[in-house]
C-alpha positions in Angstrom: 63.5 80.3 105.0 66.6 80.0 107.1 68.9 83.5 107.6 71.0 83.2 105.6 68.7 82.3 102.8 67.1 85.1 103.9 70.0 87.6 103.6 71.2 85.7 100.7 67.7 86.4 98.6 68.4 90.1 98.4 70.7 90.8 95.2 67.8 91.3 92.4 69.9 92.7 89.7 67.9 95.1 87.5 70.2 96.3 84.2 73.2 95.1 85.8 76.2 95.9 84.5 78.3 92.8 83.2 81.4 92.7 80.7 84.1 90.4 79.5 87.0 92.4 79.7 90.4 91.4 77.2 93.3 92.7 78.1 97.2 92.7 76.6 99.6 93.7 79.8 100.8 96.8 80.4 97.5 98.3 81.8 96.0 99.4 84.6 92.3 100.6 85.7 91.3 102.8 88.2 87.9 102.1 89.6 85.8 105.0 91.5 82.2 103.9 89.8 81.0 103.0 93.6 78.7 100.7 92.3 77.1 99.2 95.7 78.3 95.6 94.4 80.5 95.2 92.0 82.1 90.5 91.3 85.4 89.9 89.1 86.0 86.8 87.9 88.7 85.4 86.5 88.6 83.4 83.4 92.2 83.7 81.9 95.7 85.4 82.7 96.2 86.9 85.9 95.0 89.9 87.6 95.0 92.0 90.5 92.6 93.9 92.7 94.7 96.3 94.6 92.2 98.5 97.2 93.0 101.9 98.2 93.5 100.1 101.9 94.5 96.8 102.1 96.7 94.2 100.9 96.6 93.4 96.9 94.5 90.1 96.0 95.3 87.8 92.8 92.5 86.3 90.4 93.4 83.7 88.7 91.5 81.4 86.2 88.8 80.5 88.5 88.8 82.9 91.2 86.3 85.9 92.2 86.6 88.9 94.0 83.9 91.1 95.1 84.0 94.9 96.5 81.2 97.0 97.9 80.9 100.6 97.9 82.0 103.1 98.6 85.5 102.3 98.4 88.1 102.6 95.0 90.3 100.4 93.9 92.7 99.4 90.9 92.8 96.6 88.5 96.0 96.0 86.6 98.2 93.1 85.6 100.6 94.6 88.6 99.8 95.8 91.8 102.8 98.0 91.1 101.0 99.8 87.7 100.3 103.0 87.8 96.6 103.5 86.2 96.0 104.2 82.5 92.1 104.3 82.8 89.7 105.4 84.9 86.6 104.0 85.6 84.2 106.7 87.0 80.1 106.4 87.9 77.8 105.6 85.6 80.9 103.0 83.8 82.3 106.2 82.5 85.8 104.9 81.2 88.1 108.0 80.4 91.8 108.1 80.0 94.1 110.5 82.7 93.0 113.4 80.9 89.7 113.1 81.0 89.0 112.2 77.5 86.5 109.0 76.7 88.4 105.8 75.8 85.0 103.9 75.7 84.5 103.9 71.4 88.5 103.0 71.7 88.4 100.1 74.0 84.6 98.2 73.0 85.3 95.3 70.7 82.1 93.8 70.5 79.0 92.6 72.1 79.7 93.5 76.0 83.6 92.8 75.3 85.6 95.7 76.2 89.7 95.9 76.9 92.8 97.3 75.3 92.8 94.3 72.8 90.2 92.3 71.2 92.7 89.1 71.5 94.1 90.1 75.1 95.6 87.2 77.2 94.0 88.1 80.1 90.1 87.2 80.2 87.8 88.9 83.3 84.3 89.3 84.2 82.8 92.2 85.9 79.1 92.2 86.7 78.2 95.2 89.0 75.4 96.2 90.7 74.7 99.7 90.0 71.4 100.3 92.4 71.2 100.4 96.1 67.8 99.0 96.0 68.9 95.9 94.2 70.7 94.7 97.5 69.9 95.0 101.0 71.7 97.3 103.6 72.0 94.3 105.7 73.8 92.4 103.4 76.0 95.0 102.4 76.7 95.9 106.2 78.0 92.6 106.5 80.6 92.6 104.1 84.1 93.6 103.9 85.4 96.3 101.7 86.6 93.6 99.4 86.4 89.5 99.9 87.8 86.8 97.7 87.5 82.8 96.7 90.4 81.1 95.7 88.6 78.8 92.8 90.3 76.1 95.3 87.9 77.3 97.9 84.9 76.4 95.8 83.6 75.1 92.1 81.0 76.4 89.9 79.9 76.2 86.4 78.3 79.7 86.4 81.2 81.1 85.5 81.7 79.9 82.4 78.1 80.2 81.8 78.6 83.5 82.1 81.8 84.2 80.0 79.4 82.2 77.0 75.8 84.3 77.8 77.9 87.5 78.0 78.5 88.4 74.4 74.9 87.4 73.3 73.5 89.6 71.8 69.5 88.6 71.9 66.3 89.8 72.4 65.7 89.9 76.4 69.3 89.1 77.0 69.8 91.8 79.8 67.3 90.1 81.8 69.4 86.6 81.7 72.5 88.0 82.6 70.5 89.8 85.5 69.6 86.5 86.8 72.4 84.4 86.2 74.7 87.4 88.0 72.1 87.1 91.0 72.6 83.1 91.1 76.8 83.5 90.5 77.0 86.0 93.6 74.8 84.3 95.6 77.1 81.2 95.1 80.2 83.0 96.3 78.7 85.0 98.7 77.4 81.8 100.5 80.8 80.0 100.2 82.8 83.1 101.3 80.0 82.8 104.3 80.6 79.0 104.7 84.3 79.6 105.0 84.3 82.2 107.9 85.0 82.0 111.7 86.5 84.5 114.2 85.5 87.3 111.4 82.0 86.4 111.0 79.6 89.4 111.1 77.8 89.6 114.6 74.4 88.2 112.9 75.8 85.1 111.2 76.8 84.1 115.1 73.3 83.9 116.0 73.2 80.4 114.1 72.7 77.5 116.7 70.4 80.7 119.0 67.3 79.0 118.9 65.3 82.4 119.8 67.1 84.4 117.9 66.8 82.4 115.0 63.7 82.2 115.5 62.6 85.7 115.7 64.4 86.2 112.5 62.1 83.3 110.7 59.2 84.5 111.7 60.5 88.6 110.2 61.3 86.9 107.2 58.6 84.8 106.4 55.6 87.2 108.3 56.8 90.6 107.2 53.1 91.7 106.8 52.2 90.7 110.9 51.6 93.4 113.6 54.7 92.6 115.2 55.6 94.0 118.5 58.6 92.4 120.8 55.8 91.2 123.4 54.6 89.1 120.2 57.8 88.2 118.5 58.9 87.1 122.4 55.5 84.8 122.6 56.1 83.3 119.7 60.1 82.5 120.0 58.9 81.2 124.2 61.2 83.9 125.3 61.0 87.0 128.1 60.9 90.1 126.5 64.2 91.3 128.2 65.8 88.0 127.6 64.6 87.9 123.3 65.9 92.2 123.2 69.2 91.4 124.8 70.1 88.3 122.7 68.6 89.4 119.4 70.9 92.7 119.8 73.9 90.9 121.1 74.3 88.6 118.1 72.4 90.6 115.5 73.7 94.0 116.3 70.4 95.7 116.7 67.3 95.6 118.2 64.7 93.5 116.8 62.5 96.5 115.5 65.3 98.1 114.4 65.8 94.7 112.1 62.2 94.7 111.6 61.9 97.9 110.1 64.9 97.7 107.9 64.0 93.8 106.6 60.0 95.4 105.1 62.3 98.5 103.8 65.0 95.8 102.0 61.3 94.0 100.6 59.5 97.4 100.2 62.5 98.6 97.9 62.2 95.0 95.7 58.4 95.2 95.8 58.2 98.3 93.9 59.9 97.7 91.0 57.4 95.2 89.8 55.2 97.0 87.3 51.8 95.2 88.8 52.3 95.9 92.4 51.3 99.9 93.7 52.5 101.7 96.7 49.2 100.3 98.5 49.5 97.2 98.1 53.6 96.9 98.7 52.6 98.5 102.0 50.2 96.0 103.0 52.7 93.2 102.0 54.9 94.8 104.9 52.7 95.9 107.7 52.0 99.3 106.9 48.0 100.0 107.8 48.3 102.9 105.3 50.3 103.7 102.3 50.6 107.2 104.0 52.6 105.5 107.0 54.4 103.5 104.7 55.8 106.5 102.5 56.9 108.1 105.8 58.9 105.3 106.9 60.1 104.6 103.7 61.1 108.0 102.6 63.1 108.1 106.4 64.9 105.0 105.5 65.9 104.8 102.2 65.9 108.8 101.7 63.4 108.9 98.1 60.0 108.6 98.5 57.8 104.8 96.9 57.1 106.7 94.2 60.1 108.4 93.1 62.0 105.1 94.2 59.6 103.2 91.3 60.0 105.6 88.8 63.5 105.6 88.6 63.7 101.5 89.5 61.1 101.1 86.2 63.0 103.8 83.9 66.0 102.1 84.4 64.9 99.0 83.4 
């Protein structure tokens, strides 16, 4: 798997939260859920993303934005419109008072808006659990990117604006999966399109050590690795594989290493057949005791509390 496949493999959506959205101008929404991930899409009208810091970006028919925790934002027909709604953790929609305006504003199967027969059309699919996406990813991304849908073309859009108001047995899980494959897709065109402003570990491409180090992470999370190995196997010195690996990935290569098995730990554990033993002999833990230390420094929860809550919320 090359590195980018490898950093674009993370988003497993579990109960994602996706919406077609209608909405009639004047109106405005203000956005403090801090989901970790959260794509718009345009699909008709226009509208705007206007973030607490930064300059205000236009969707269009065609065009995504995505932001990443933690920072707010508005969406309104105007950057200059004052919000009506707010949009708080959890998808709580309330108006300025405080009062719930969900009842008010739902029209349907996962349709929501001011008006039932708005002019302007968006999706929102959001990404409501850290463990569906890896820190590295997220570290790599701006507060808020965008694709102009000149900059790229995609049927999964309008895949999604159809699959989105089904209302089937097992649906959730489809709209999971076709939200995984839609982000993915702009994610690795926004990537595609960058230069000067590329994070530090996309300008290890062309490294042939460092890129090889990271192969062999991604593909061998489960090997005893030690820098001494990892600089055998990449036909490097020691000194010379640490000072690349950190100067283009930002880190040392433990550092990565331990944080890549965490990222896989995290996805590992949500499936109902694996156990805490066995995820930790998938990524080179000799004991699930050493494994629910390392994990619990990481991510902060212990394997089992981080499973519980991955399968009750599925």
């Amino acid at each position: 798997m090359d590195t980018l496949g490898g950093l674009l493999d993370a988003p497993r959506a579990r109960g994602a939260f996706t919406l077609r959205t209608v909405m009639t101008p004047p109106w405005s929404l203000r956005i403090v859920a801090e989901s970790p991930l959260t794509l718009i899409a345009g699909v008709t009208g226009e509208t705007w993303l206007v973030p607490d810091e930064g300059e205000p970006v236009r969707i269009g028919p065609g065009d995504i934005a995505v932001t990443r925790a933690p920072d707010h934002y508005t969406v309104a027909h105007s950057p200059a419109m004052s919000p009506q709604v707010v949009i708080h953790p959890g998808q709580r929609c309330c108006d300025l008072e405080g009062r719930s305006v969900r009842e008010a504003m739902t029209h349907g199967v996962r349709t929501w808006g001011n008006d039932p027969r708005g002019e302007t059309v968006f999706l929102v699919g959001a990404y409501e659990h850290l463990s569906d996406i890896s820190d590295r990813l997220l570290r790599s991304l701006p507060p808020v990117l965008s694709l102009s849908h000149r900059d790229w073309e995609s049927p999964l859009v309008p895949l999604l604006c159809d699959e989105v108001v089904v209302d089937e047995p097992g649906q959730a899980a489809v709209l999971d999966r076709l939200l995984d494959l839609l982000i993915t897709a702009v994610l690795k065109a926004w990537f595609a399109r960058q230069d000067a402003d590329r994070p530090a570990w996309w300008r290890h491409q062309g490294d042939r050590i460092v890129e090889r180090a990271l192969r062999l992470m991604h593909d061998y999370p489960a090997r005893p690795w030690t820098l001494d190995a990892l600089a055998l196997e990449t036909g490097a010195s020691r000194a010379s594989l640490a000072r690349r690996f950190h100067n283009l990935v930002g880190e040392p290569p433990m550092t990565f290493l331990k944080h890549w098995r965490m990222a896989l730990a995290a996805d590992l554990l949500c499936q109902p057949d694996e156990t805490v033993g066995s995820v930790a002999e998938k990524v080179g833990y000799a004991t699930p005791y050493a494994f629910s230390t390392a994990f619990k420094r990481v991510r902060g929860v212990s394997p089992k509390t981080h499973r519980a809550s991955a399968l009750a919320s599925d």
